[in-house]
N, C-alpha and C positions, 0 to 999 in steps of 0.2 A: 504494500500500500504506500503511497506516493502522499508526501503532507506539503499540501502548496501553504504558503505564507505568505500577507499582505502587507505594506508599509502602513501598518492604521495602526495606532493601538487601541485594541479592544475589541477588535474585528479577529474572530476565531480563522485559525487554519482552516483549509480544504485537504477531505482527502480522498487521495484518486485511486480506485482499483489500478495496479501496474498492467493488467492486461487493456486498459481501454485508453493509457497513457500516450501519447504519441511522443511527447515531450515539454520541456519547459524552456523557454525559447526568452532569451531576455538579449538587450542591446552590445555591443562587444567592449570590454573593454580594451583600449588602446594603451598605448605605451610609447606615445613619441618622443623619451628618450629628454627633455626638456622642463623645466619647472613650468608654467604656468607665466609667471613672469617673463621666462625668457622667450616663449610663442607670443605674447604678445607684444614686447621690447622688440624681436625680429619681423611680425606684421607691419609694422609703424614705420622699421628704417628701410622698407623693402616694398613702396607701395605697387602694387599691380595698374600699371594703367593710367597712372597719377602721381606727381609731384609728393613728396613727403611731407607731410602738413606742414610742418615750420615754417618750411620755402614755400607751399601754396599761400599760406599767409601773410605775406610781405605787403604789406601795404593796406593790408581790410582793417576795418576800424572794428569790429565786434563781430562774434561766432556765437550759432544756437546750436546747440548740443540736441541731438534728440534719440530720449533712451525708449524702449520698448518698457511696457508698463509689469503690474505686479500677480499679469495670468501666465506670463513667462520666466522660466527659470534659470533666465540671461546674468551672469553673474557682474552686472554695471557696476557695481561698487570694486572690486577688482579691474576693468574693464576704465575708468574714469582717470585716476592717476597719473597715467602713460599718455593717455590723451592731453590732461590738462597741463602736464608737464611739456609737450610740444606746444599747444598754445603760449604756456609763458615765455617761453625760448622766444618765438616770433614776439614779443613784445607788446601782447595785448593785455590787459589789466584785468583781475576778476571782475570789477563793474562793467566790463563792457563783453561777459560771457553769460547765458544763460541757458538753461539745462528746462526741456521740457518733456515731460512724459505724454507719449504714444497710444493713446489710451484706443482710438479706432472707436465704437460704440461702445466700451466698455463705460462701466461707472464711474467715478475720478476716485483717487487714489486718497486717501490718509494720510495726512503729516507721517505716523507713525508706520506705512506703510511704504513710501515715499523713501524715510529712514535707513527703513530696512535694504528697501531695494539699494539706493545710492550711499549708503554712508552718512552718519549724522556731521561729518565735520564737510561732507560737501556740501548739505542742505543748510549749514549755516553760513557756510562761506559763498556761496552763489545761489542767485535768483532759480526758483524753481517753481515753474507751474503746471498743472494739467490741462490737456488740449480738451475743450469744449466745441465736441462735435456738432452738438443741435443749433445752437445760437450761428444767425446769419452776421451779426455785427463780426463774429470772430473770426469769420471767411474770406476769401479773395478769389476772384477767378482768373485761373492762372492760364487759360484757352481749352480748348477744344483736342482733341486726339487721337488717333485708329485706336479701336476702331466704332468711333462715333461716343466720346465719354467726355465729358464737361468738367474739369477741374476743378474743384474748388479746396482750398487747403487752409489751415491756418494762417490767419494775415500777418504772422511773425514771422513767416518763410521771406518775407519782402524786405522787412525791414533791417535783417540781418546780413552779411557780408558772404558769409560763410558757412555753410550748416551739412554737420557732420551726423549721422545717424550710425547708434548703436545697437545691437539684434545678434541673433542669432543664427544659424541654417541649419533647418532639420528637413528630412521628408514630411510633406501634410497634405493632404487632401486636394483642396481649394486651392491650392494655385501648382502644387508640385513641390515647393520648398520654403521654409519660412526665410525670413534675412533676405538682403538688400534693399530692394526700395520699398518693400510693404511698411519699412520703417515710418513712411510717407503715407501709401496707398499700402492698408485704410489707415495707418497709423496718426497722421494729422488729418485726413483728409472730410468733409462732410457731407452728411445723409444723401444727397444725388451722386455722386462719386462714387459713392461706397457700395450705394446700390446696380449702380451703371457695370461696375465693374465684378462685380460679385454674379452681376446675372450675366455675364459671362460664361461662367462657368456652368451654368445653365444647360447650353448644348454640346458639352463636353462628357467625354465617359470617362470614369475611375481612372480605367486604366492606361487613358490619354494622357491622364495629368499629376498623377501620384507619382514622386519617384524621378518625373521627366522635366527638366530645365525648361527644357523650349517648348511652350505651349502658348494657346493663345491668349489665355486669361496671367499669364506670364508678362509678354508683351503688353497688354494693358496695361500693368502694373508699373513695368517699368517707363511707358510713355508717356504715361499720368505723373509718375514721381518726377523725372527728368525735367520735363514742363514745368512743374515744379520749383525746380530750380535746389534740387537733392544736389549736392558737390561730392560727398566721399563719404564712405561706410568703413568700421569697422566693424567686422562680424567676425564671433567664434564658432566653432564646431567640440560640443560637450560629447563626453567619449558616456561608456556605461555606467559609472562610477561617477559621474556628474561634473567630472573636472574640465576643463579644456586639454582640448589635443590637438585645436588648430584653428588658426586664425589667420582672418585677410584685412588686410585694410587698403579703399584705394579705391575706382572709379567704380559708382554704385553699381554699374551692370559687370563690366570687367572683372570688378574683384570677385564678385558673386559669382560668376561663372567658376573662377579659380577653386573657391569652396566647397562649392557643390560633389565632385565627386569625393572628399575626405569627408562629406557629411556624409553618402549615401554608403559608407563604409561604414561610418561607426554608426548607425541605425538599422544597415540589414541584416535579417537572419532569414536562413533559407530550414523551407519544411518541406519536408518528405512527400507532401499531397495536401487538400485543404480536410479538415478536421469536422465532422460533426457536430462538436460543440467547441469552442474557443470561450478561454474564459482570462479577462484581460481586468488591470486594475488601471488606475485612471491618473497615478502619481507623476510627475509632480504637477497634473494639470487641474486638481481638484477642486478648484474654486467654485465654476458650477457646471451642468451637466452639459451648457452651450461648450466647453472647452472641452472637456469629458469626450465629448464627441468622438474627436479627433481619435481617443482610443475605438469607438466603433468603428468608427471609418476604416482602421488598421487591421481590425479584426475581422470586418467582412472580406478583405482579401484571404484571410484562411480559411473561414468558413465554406462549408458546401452553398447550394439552395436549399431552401428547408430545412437548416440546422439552427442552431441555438448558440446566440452571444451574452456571457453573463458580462457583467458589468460592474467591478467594484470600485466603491468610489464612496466616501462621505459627502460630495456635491456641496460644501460649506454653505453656499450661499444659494440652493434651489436648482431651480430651470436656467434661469439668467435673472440677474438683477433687473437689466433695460432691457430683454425683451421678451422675456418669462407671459406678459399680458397675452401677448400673442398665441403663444404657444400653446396656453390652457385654453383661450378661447376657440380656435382653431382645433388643437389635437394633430397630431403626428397623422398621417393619413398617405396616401398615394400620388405621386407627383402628379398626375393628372388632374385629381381634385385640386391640390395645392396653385395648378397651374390658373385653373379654372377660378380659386378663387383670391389670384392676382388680378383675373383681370374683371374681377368683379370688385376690387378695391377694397378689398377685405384686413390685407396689413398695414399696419403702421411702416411700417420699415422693408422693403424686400429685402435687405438683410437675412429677417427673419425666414423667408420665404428661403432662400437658396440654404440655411443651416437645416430648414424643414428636409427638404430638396434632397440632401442629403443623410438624414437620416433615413427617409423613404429607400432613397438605392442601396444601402445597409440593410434593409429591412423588409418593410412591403414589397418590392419589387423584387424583390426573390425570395422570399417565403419564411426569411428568417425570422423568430422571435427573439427579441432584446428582454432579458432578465436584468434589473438593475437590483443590486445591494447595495443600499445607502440610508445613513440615517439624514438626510440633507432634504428630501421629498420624501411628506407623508404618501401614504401606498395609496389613496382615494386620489392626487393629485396624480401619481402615475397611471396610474387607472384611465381617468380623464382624457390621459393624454395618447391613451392608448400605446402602454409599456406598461412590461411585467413589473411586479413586486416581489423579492425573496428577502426573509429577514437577517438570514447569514448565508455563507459562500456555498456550505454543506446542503444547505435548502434550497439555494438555486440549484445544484446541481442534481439532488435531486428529480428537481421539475423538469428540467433538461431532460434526464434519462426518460423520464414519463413519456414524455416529446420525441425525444426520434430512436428510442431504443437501448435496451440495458448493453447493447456490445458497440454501444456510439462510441470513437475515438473524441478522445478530449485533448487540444491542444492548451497549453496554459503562455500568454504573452504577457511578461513583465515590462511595467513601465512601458504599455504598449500608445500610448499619444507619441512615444519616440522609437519604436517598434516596427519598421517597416516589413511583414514576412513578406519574402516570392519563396512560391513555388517550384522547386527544384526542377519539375519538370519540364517548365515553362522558360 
C-alpha cells in the first residue's frame, strides 16, 4: 500500500493499493551547480537581447519596477536586490524608483502581504502600489494590435522612463508559459484587454498551447505588452524544491524565448499512459480555486475521458475573490452553454468566461469528474457549481473507484499547477 502525503497540515495521507499505482510523478529537481545569487548576479551581467540595465539606463530620469503579485510563488524579494543595485550604479535615486504589483484581476494585495512578497526594508525604502484594474482614470490606451486587441494599461507605464518586469516561467494553460510580458498583459493591463486577449484562447486547443512558446494567444501577449512600452524582464525558472535554477534577464520576448526550454525541463515529467484517476494537490497555488485551476488543467493531460480528477487544495480564499459572483451564479457547465451565455451578456468579466472555458475542456467535455478536497468551499457551494465534494483524500478516492472501477490506475501529481505530465507515448 502506497501512502501519498499533502503539503496541508491537517489534511490526512492517501493511501493507494500498489496494484492500481501507476506512480507518483512530482516536478525534477535540478542542480545547476550555482547558489541562487550567483544565477541571478550572471542573468543581469549577460542580458539576452538587450543592453545591461546600468548602460540601458544612462540618461532616464526614473524606472517602474513591476513584480508579479502574491498568487505566485516568484521569489521578488530575492529577485529585487540585484536589480536595484544596477539601478543605483546608473545613478538614479530611490525617489525616483517605484515598484508596482501585477495584480491582473486579482484583488490588491496587503501591506502585510506586499511585505512578505518584496521585503519589509524594500516596502519602506520605495514607493509601492497595487495596479487597479477596474478604475478607467488609472488606464491609458497604448493603441491597437494583431490580432484586433485595444491596449489599455496602467497610466504609470507612460510616465516612467524605464520599466523592468519581474515573473516567473512555468508551463500553464492559457497562454503556454507564464513570465515575460504577461508581466504587463494581464498583469497591468485592464478589463477590455484582458478580456480581448484571454478570448483568444478561446479557439485554441490544450494541446496547441500548453507546453508550446509560439502560439497565438502568445503573440497577443507579447504585442499588447511591447505596445506597451515593457523594456526588459527579469524572469526565473524554480527547479522542484522551489529554489531557482535559472534565470534570464533582457528583451521581454528575446529573453523569454531563452527560458522557456530550462523551464519546460524542470516542470516535465513523463507517464507511462494517461491514468484513470489523477489525483493532484494545488500547492503552492492555493489561494483560491481560480488559481487551483491551473492544477486541473495539468491533470486533464493524464487523465483518460471518463476518469476522475481529485483535487487537493484548502482554496484559502473560495472560488475567487473578484470573480467567484460569476461563477456560482453561472455554475461550471459546457462550453457551449458558457459560449451561449457570453453572448447573451451574462458575465461580468469574460475573464471569467474563458477560466469557465477551461474548466469545461478538463471536465464536461470529456466526461471527466472533478472531486475537490478543500476546507476553503463549503460542499452546497461546490455542488452549485457543479463539482464534487470529498471531505479527505481517502474519501475522494474512494468515490473515484465507485466511478470508473476498483482496478482504475491512479496517477498521483505533486505540486501539479507546476507539473507539466506528456505522455510517453506521444
Amino acid at each position: 500500500m502506497a501512502r501519498v502525503r499533502f503539503p496541508y497540515e491537517g489534511v490526512k495521507p492517501m493511501e493507494i493499493p500498489d496494484r492500481n499505482l501507476m506512480g507518483v510523478f512530482s516536478p525534477p529537481h535540478m542542480s545547476p551547480g550555482r547558489t541562487e545569487e550567483e544565477i541571478l548576479s550572471d542573468a543581469l551581467a549577460n542580458p539576452v537581447g538587450a543592453e545591461r540595465l546600468r548602460n540601458a539606463l544612462e540618461g532616464k530620469r526614473n524606472v517602474l519596477i513591476v513584480s508579479d503579485d502574491h498568487h505566485r510563488p516568484t521569489p521578488v524579494r530575492m529577485m529585487l536586490p540585484p536589480v536595484l543595485e544596477e539601478i543605483r550604479s546608473a545613478g538614479i535615486p530611490d525617489r525616483a524608483v517605484e515598484i508596482i504589483m501585477a495584480l491582473g484581476s486579482h484583488r490588491p494585495m496587503s501591506d502585510r502581504e506586499i511585505r512578505e512578497k518584496l521585503g519589509g526594508g524594500i516596502v519602506d525604502r520605495f514607493h509601492v502600489t497595487n495596479h487597479e484594474w477596474t478604475d478607467p482614470d488609472n488606464l491609458y490606451f497604448a493603441g491597437r494590435v494583431a490580432p484586433g486587441i485595444d491596449v489599455w494599461v496602467n497610466r504609470k507605464m507612460r510616465e516612467y522612463d524605464f520599466i523592468v518586469g519581474l515573473g516567473q516561467i512555468m508551463p500553464m494553460d492559457v497562454c503556454g508559459f507564464t513570465g515575460g510580458c504577461n508581466i504587463i498583459v494581464p498583469g497591468l493591463c485592464g478589463p477590455k484587454t484582458s478580456a480581448d486577449f484571454h478570448w483568444v484562447r478561446v479557439g485554441l486547443l490544450a494541446k496547441d498551447v500548453v507546453g508550446r512558446r509560439e502560439n497565438a494567444i502568445r503573440e497577443a501577449i507579447d504585442n499588447s505588452a511591447m505596445a506597451a512600452g515593457l523594456d526588459a524582464i527579469l524572469n526565473v525558472i524554480l527547479g522542484g524544491d522551489g529554489r531557482i535554477c535559472g534565470a534570464v534577464y533582457g528583451h521581454p520576448v528575446g529573453a523569454h524565448r531563452k527560458g522557456v526550454p530550462l523551464a519546460l525541463e524542470a516542470h516535465t515529467v513523463l507517464l507511462p499512459g494517461k491514468a484513470d484517476i489523477v489525483v493532484a494537490d494545488g500547492f503552492p497555488f492555493d489561494i483560491e480555486f481560480w488559481q487551483v485551476n491551473k492544477a486541473l488543467d495539468n491533470a486533464a493531460l493524464a487523465v483518460r475521458d471518463g476518469g476522475v480528477v481529485i483535487i487537493v487544495s484548502p482554496c484559502y480564499e473560495g472560488l475567487s475573490v473578484t470573480h467567484g459572483e460569476d461563477i456560482r451564479r453561472l455554475g461550471y457547465r459546457s462550453k457551449k452553454d458558457i459560449l451561449r451565455l457570453v453572448e447573451e451578456g451574462e458575465f461580468t468579466h469574460r475573464v471569467t468566461a474563458v477560466h469557465m472555458i477551461q474548466v469545461a475542456e478538463a471536465t464536461v467535455e470529456k466526461g471527466v469528474t472533478c472531486i475537490l478536497v478543500t476546507d476553503g468551499i463549503p460542499p452546497g457551494v461546490l455542488r452549485e457549481v457543479n463539482l464534487d465534494y470529498a471531505p479527505d483524500p481517502q474519501s475522494a478516492l474512494a468515490m473515484a473507484f465507485a466511478r470508473v472501477g476498483a482496478d482504475a490506475t491512479v496517477a498521483v501529481l505533486n505540486r501539479a499547477c507546476e507539473t507539466l505530465p506528456l505522455i510517453e507515448e506521444h
